[in-house]
N, C-alpha and C positions, 0 to 999 in steps of 0.2 A: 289968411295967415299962411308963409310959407316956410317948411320945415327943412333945413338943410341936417342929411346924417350922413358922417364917417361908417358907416355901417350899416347901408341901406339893402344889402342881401338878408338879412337876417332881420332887417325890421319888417320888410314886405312880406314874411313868410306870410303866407295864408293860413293856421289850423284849420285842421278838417272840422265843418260844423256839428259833422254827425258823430265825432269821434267817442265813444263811448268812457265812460273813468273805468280805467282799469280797477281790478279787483285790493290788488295793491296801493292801489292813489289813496295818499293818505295827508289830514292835515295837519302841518308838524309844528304849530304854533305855541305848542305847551311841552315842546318835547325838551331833553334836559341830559345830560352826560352823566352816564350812568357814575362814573368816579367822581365827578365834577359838584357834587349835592345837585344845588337846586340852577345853577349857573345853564342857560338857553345853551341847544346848539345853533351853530351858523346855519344852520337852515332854517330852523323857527327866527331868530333874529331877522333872517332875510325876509320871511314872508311876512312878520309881523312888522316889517318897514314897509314893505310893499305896499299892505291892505294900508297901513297910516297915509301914507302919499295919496294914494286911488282917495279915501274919504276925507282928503282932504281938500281945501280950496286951490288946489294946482292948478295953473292951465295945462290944455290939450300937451303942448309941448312935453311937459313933465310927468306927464300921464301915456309917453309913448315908454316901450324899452329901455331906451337910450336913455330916455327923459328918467324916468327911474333910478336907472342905476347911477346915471352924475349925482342926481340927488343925492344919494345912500353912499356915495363914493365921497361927496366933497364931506359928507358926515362923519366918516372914517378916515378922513385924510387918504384918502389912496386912488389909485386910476381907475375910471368907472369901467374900465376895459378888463380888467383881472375882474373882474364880478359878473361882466354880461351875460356870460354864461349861464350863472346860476338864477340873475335873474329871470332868463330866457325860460331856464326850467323849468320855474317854480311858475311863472304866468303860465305856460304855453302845458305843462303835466298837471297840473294840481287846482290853481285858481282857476282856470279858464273851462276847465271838464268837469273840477263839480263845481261848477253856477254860482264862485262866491265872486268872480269879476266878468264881465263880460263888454265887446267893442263897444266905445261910446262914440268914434266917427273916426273921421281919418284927414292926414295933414296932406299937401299939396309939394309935391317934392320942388327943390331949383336944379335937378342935375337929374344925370341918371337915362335909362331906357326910357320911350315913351309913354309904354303899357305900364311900366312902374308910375310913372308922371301923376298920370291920368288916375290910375288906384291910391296915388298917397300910403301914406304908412299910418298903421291902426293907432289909437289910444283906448283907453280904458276907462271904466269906472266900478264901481262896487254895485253887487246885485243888490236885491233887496236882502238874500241871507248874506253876503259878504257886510252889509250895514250890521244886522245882528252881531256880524263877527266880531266887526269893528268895536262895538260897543265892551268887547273884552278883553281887551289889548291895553294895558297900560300908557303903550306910548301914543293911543291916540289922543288928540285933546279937545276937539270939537264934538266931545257925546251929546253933549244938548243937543244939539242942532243935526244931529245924524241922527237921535230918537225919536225927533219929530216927524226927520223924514223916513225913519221906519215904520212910523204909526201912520204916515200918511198914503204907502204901501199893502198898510196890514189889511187882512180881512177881520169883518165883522165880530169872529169869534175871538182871536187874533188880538182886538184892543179893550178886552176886558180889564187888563191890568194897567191900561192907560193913565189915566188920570192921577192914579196913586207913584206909578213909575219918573211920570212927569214933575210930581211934585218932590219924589226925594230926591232924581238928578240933580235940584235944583239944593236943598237943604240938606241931602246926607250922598253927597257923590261919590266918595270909598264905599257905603255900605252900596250903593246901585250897582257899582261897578262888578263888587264881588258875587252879586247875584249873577252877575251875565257872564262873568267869568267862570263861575260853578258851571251854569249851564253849556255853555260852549265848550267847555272842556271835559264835560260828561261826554259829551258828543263825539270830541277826538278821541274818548279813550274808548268810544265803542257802547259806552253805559247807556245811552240815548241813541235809538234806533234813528230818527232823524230829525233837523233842529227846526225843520219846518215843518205842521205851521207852528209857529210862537207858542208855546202852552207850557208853562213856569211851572205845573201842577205836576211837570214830569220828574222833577227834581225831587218830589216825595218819594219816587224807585228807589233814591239814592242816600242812604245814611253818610250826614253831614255833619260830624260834630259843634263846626261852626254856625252852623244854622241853626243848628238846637239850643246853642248857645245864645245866639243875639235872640232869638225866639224868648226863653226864658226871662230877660232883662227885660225884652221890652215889656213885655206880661207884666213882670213884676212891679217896672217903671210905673205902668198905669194905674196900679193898684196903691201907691204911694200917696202920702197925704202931700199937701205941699210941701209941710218940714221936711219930710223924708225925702221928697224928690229933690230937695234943695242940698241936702247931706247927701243925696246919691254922687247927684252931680261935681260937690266939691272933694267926693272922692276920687272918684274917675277923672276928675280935673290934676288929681295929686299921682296918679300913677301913670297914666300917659301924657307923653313930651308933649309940651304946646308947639302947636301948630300939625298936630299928628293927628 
């Protein structure tokens, strides 16, 4: 495959492999303008496009820089060039140093220096925490299929919660989703020392009113005769919008 870039100094750059995360590198996926309520900044929207793309079925090509940010550009209606920057950033400080994206091979230039030729320009794809990540991102849409390939990643201790995970992606996918977003977001705000490896039990550190909540329900669900569970249901049918 051969990759032609309008901005092929900045795609060759090499990071250094050994470069350490600074003490400051942080991940700003849940982060939010302080005046703004609940409303993302441009930076979390940026990264949380990023890691979508990377876990997504893109080719190589769209999985470079460049490739990226056209993505995310033609999404916003704007030039992918007023953004390269920051996507540059946010791979090259943040995903790339702590180990949620790392080079997945590299394109074959048509122009250009030799030595550039011959190295191509990098792409990317998602580690196996950048998968974890993925799975808390609302705007990704392939969790199924990025869970599997999480669990086929995991260690041992790792896929305890497999089976039962697998089975409510599949039948309760807002309530999976919210588990992984709790978790991951425990993580950026510091409340979890680190997200790997996988262990959901970490989330008992963390007072959740909504966990305690869906906890309680389902408790109570179980303990329901059929009449009752039939009346739960036509309740909760009557107070959230259909299709919610």
């Amino acid at each position: 495959m051969v990759y032609s870039d309008s901005n092929i100094k900045n795609e060759y750059y090499d990071r250094d492999e050994s470069m350490k995360v600074k003490s400051d590198t942080k991940l700003a996926i849940f982060d939010t303008f302080k005046t703004k309520g609940n409303d993302l900044t441009g930076e979390a929207n940026r990264q949380r496009a990023i890691i979508a793309i990377l876990g997504s079925n893109a080719n190589p090509a769209e999985r470079t820089r460049t490739g990226i940010s056209q993505k995310i550009a033609k999404k916003h209606d704007t030039a992918w060039k007023n953004i390269y920057s920051g996507i540059f950033r946010d791979l090259d400080e943040i995903l790339l140093p702590m180990g949620i994206a790392e080079e997945d091979g590299r394109l074959p230039l048509k122009r250009g220096p030799k030595a550039l030729q011959e190295k191509g320009i990098p792409y990317y794809h998602l580690t196996k925490k950048g998968i974890l990540i993925a799975l808390s991102i609302t705007e990704v849409k392939n969790k199924e299929n990025l869970l599997k390939e999480f669990f086929s990643l995991a260690d041992t201790l790792e896929k305890e919660f497999e089976g039962i995970l697998s089975n409510l992606i599949i039948t309760s996918p807002n309530f999976t989703h919210s588990i992984f977003q709790k978790y991951v977001k425990a993580y950026c705000d510091n409340k979890i020392d680190k997200i790997l490896p996988f262990d959901l039990s970490k989330l008992s550190q963390i007072s959740d009113e909504s966990l305690i909540i869906e906890k309680e329900i389902l408790e109570a669900f179980l303990s329901f005769s059929k009449q009752e569970k039939e009346g739960a249901l036509k309740f909760l049918n009557r107070i959230i919008p259909e299709g919610q």
